[in-house]
N, C-alpha and C positions, 0 to 999 in steps of 0.2 A: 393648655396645649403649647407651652413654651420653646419654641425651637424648632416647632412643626412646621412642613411647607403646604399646608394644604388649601387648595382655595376652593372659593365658592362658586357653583355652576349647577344654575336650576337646571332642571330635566325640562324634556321637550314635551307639551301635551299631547293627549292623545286623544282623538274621534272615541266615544263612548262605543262599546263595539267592536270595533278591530281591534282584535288581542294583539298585543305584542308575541313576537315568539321569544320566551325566555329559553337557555341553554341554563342544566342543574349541573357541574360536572364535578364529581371527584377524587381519591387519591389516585382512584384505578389506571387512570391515564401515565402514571408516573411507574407504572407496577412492571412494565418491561426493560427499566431504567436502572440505573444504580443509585438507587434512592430510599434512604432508611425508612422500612415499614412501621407502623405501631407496633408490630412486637417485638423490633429491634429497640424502638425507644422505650418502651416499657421494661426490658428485660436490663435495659442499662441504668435505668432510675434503681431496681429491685436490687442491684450491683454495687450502686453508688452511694444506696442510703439502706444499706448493708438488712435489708427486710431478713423478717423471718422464713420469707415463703420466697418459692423459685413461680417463675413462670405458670408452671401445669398445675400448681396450686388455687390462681386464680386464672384460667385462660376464658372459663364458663362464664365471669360473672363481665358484666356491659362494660365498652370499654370507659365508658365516663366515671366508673367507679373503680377501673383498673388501676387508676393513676392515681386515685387515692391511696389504695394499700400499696403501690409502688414507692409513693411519698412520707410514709405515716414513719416519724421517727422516734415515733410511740404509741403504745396500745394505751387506749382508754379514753374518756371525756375530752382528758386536756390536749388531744392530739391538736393541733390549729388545723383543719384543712384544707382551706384557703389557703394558708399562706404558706402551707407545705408547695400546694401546686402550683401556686405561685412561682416560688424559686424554679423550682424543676421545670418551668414553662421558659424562663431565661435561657437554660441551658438547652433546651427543646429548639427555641429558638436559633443557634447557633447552629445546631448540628444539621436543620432541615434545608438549611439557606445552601441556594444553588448558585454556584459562582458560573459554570458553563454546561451547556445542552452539547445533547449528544446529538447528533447527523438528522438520524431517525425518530428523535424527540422534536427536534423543530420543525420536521417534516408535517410531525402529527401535532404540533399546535397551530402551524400554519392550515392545517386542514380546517380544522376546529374552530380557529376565528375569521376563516374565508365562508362560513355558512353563515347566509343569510338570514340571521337572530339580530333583536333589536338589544340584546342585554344577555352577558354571562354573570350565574351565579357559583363561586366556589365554595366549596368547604376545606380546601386547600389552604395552610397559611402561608406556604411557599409561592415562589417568588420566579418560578418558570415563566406563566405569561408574560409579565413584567420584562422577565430576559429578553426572551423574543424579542416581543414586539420593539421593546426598546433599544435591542445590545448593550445592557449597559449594568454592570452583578450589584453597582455599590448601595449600599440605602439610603444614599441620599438620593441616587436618583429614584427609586423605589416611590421614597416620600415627594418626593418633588412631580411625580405624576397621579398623586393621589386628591381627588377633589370631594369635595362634599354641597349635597344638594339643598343642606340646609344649615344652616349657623346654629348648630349645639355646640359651638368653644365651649360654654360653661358645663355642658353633660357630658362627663366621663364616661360614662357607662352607657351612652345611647348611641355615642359614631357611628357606632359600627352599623347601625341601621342607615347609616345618610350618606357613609364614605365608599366611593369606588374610586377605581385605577383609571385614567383614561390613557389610552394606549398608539399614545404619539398619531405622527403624521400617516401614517400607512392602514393605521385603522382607525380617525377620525370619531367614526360613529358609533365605535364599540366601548360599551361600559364595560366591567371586571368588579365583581362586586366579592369580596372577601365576608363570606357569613357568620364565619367563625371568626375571626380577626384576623391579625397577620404579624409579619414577623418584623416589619419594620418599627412595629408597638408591640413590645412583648405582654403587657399588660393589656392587650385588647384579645386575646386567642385564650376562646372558652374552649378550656378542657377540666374535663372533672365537673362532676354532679353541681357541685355548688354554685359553678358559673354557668351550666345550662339553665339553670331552676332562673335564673339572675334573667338569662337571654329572652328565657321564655313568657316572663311576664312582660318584657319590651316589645316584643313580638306582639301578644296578645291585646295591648295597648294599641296599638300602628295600625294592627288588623281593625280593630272596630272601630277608629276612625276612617279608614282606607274604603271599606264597607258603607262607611256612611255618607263619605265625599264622595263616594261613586255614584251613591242612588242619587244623589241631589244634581250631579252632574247629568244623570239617564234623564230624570222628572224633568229639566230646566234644558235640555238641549246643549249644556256646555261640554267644552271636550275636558277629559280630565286628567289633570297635572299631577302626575308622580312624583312622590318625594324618595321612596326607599326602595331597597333591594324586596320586602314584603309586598308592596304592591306589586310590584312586576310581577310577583310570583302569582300573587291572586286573580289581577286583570289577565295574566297573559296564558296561552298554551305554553305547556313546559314539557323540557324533551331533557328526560334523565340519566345519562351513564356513567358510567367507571365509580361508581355509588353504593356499597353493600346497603342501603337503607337499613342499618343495624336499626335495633328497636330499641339503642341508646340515644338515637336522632330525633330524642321526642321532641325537638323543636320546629323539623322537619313534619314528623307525623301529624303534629297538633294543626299544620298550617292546612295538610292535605283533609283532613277532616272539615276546618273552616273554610276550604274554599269548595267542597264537595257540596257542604249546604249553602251559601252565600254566592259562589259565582260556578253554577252549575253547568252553562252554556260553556265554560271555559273545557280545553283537554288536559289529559297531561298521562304521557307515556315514558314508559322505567324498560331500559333497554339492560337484558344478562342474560346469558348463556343459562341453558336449560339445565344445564350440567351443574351448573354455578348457584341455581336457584334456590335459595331457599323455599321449602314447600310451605311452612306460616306464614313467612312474609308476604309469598305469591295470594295467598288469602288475602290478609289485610289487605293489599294494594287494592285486589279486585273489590271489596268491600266500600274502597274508598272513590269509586270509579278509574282507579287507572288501569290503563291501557298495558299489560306486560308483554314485550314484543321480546321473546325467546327463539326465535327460529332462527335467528343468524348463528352460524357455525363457528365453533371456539375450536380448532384441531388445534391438536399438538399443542395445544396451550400459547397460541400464537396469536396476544394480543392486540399486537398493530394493526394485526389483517382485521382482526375481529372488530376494532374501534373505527378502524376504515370503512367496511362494511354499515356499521352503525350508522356513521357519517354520511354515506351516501342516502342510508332509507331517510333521516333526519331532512335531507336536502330534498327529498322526494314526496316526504308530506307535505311540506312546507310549500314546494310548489304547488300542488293539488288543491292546497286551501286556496292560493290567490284567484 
C-alpha cells in the first residue's frame, strides 16, 4: 500500500441485540444529476475498444458480464478478461469522479447523512459523499479520509472489506463504506464477473466468521466488535434505496440469504417505486424476508421528491424502533 494515507481505527462495540441501523445506498441517488450512467460507460468502452457489437446487442445480458464484451479485444480462449477490465476500470475511474455538486445534490446528501444510521454502505465508487461532507474534489483528500478497521496492508484484495471513509468534523460518527471499491484505488472497484466471483468468496469468508464471533459474543454476554462493512450488514436493520438489486449483485443477494437464515431477528427493507419494480426481483426479495416498501409516489419521474419521501419514512421506522 505504498503511498496510501490510510490509518487504522477499530469500530466501536456493540450490546449483542441492538442492531445497528445500516443505510444500503446506490447509483440512483446520482440519477437526477449530471452524472454518467452504466450505459453511458458501457457504450463508450464498446466505442473505444472498437467491439463488434453496439449496445442493444448485449443490453439483456448482467451488467457484470456487460463490461466484459465491452472490453474483449478478442474473440476466443485467449481474450485476458481481467485484464481487459482492468484497463477500462482506469479509465471508468476518471470519467466517474465528481470535481463539484450541484445545489440540489448536496441538499440530498445532506439529507441522507443527517438520518440517524450508525453506518452507510455504497456501491458507488464515486466520490460525491466525500465532496460534501468534506469540500474538498482532490484524491488526496479522498485518500487522506479513508480508515481501516483492520491492518490487512499485506491483503490486497481483502481492504476493501475493512476500509471506510470517515467523513470529517460535521459528521464525526458516520462511516462510508465503499463495497465495491473506489476510485481513489482504481484497482480496488469490482466490475466484471471475474472480480465479483473474487468479492464474493471474501465475503463469504467474513460472513462465517462474523456468524460465529456473534454467537460466542450472544452465549458469553460480550458486546460485539465489528470489523467490516459485512457485519454491519448482517448484525444490523438495513434500509435500501436508489438500488436496482440487479441479479448481477450476487454479492449482495448471497449476504441477504445468509443473514435470512443466520440473523433472522434482524430487518431489512428495499425502498422503489411500484412503477420501477421489478415483478422477479419483488419475488426474491420477499422470499428472502425483506420488507418492499412501494407506495411512495414517483410522479413525473421526480426523483428528489421521491428520495426525500424515502428519507423521511426511513427516519420514521427508525424512531418507532427506539
Amino acid at each position: 500500500m505504498k503511498n496510501h494515507l490510510w490509518q487504522l481505527k477499530k469500530l466501536p462495540s456493540l450490546a449483542v441485540g441492538n442492531q445497528p441501523n445500516v443505510l444500503l445506498v446506490g447509483n440512483g441517488i446520482n440519477r437526477p444529476f449530471d452524472v454518467e450512467s452504466w450505459k453511458d460507460l458501457i457504450c463508450k468502452a464498446l466505442i473505444k475498444n472498437k467491439s463488434f457489437y453496439g449496445y442493444g446487442d448485449i443490453e439483456s445480458m448482467p451488467a457484470t458480464m456487460q463490461i466484459v464484451v465491452a472490453t474483449a479485444k478478442k474473440l476466443g480462449r485467449c481474450s485476458d478478461e481481467s485484464n481487459n477490465v482492468n484497463k477500462e476500470t482506469q479509465e471508468i475511474a476518471k470519467r466517474i469522479r465528481i470535481d463539484e455538486l450541484e445545489e440540489k445534490q448536496s441538499d440530498l446528501l445532506k439529507q441522507i447523512l443527517d438520518l440517524p444510521i450508525d453506518t452507510i454502505l455504497n456501491t458507488n465508487y464515486s466520490n460525491e459523499f466525500e465532496l460534501f461532507a468534506l469540500n474538498e474534489s482532490s484524491l488526496h483528500s479522498f485518500r487522506s479520509c479513508q480508515r481501516r478497521s483492520k491492518d490487512v496492508k499485506g491483503i490486497e484484495e481483502q481492504f476493501r472489506l475493512f476500509q471506510f471513509s470517515s467523513l470529517g468534523a460535521n459528521y464525526p460518527d458516520k462511516k462510508l463504506w465503499h463495497i465495491h471499491g473506489d476510485i481513489a484505488k482504481p484497482k480496488s472497484m469490482v466490475i466484471g464477473h471475474y472480480y465479483y466471483g473474487k468479492l464474493l468468496k471474501q465475503i463469504e469468508e467474513r460472513a462465517a466468521l462474523c456468524k460465529r464471533n456473534y454467537s460466542i459474543a450472544q452465549k458469553k454476554g460480550f458486546p460485539y466488535k465489528p470489523e467490516s462493512w459485512v457485519d454491519y450488514f448482517l448484525i444490523g436493520n438495513v434500509y435500501i434505496f436508489g438500488l436496482g438489486m440487479y441479479l448481477a449483485e450476487q454479492d449482495l443477494w448471497w449476504l441477504l440469504s445468509f443473514k435470512e437464515l443466520h440473523f433472522p431477528e434482524t430487518k431489512v427493507y428495499y425502498y422503489q417505486a411500484e412503477k420501477d419494480m421489478d415483478k422477479d426481483i419483488k419475488k426474491l426479495l420477499y422470499a428472502y424476508g425483506v420488507e418492499t416498501i412501494t407506495d411512495i409516489p414517483l410522479e413525473k419521474n421526480d426523483f428528489i421528491r421521491f428520495y426525500q419521501e424515502v428519507i423521511k419514512d426511513i427516519r420514521n421506522r427508525i424512531d418507532r424502533r427506539k
